[in-house]
C-alpha positions in Angstrom: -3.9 8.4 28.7 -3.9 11.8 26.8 -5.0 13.0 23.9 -1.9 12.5 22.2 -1.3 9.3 23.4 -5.0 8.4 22.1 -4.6 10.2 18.7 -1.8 8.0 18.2 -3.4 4.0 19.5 -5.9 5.3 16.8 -3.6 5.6 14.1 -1.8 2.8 15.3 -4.7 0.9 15.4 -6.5 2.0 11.8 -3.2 1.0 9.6 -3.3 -2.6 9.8 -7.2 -2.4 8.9 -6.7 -0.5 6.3 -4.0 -2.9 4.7 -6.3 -5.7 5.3 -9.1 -4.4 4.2 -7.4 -3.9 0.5 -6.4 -7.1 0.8 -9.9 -8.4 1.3 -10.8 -11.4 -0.8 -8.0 -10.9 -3.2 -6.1 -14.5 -1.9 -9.4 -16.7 -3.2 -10.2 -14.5 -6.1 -7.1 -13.9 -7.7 -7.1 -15.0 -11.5 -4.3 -17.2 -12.9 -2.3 -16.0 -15.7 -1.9 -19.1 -18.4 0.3 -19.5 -20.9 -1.4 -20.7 -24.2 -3.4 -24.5 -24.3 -6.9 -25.4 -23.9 -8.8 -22.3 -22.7 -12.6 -23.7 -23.0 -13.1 -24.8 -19.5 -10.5 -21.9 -17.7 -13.5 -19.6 -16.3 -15.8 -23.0 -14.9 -11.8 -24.5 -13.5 -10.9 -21.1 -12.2 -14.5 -20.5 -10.4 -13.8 -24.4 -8.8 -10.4 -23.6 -7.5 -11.4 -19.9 -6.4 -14.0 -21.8 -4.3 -11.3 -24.2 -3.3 -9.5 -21.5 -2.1 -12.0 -19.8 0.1 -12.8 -22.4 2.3 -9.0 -21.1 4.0 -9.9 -18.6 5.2 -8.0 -16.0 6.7 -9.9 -16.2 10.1 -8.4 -20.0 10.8 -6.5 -21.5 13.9 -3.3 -19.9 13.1 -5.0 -16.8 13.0 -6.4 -16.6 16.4 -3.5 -18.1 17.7 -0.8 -15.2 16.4 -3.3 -12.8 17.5 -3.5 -14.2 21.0 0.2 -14.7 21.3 0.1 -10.8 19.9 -2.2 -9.7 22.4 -0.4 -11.5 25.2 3.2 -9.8 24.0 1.2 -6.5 23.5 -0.5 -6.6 27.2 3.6 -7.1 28.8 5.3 -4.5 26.7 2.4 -1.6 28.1 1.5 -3.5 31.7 4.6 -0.8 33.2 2.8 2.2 32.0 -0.8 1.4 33.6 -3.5 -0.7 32.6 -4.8 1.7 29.9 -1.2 1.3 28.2 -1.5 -2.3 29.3 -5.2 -2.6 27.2 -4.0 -0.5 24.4 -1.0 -2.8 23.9 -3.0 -5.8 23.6 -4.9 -4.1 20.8 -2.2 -3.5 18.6 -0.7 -7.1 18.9 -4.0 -8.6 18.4 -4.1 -6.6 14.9 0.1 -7.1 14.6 -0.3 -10.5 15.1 -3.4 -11.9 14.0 -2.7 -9.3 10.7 0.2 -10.7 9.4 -1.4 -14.1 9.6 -4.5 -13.0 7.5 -1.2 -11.9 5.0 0.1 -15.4 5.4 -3.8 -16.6 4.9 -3.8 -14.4 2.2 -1.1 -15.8 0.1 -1.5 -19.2 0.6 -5.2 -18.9 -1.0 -3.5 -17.3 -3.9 -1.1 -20.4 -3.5 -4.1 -22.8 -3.2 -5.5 -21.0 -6.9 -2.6 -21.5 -8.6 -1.9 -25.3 -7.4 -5.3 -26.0 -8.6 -5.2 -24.5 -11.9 -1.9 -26.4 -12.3 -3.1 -29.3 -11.3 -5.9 -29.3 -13.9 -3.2 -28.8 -16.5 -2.7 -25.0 -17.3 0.7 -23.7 -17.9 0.7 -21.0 -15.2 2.9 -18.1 -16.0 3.1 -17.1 -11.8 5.1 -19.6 -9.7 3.8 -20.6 -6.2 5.1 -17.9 -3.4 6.1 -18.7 0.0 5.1 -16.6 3.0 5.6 -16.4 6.4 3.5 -19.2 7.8 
């Protein structure tokens, strides 16, 4: 592997860190938007459902296993150039893969917030989004 070759896998391989790491821990603490009604117990019902939310986490079975089936796509698309292209391939499908699951993750603790504050009778001015998983 040369040193472009390298310079690149480390680019390739620092984006999806950086995106995740801005992402980090805004899923379970994100704070509900309400429209009017009853606001004396919102900061104790938002603290319950943010801790609702976190027990999701975005390391969780579907996780591993898109970053596994990442990996595995990774390891055949670079196993013709050599086994360093082979390795480096694997890398960036385990962060492709197992990355866009921690988005999913992500969103669906955002999901879990909002369900919760609902469900305890807020008027929420966001609607639930889907995502990929």
């Amino acid at each position: 592997m040369n040193l472009r070759n390298k310079n690149n896998l480390v680019f390739i391989l620092a984006c999806p860190l950086l995106v995740l790491a801005g992402c980090a821990n805004v899923g379970p603490n994100h704070r509900v938007i309400v429209d009017g009604g009853d606001l004396t117990h919102y900061e104790s019902d938002l603290s319950a459902c943010q801790e609702l939310a976190s027990t999701r986490g975005y390391i969780n079975p579907e996780t591993k296993a898109d970053a596994i089936i990442g990996a595995g796509i990774g390891v055949l698309a670079g196993a013709g150039e050599g086994l360093g292209e082979a390795i480096a391939g694997a890398a960036v499908g385990v962060l492709v893969g197992g990355g866009s699951s921690a988005l999913g993750a992500r969103q669906e603790m955002k999901n879990i917030v909002i369900q919760c504050m609902q469900g305890r009778g807020y008027n929420t001015v966001e609607a639930v989004e889907s995502y990929g998983g």
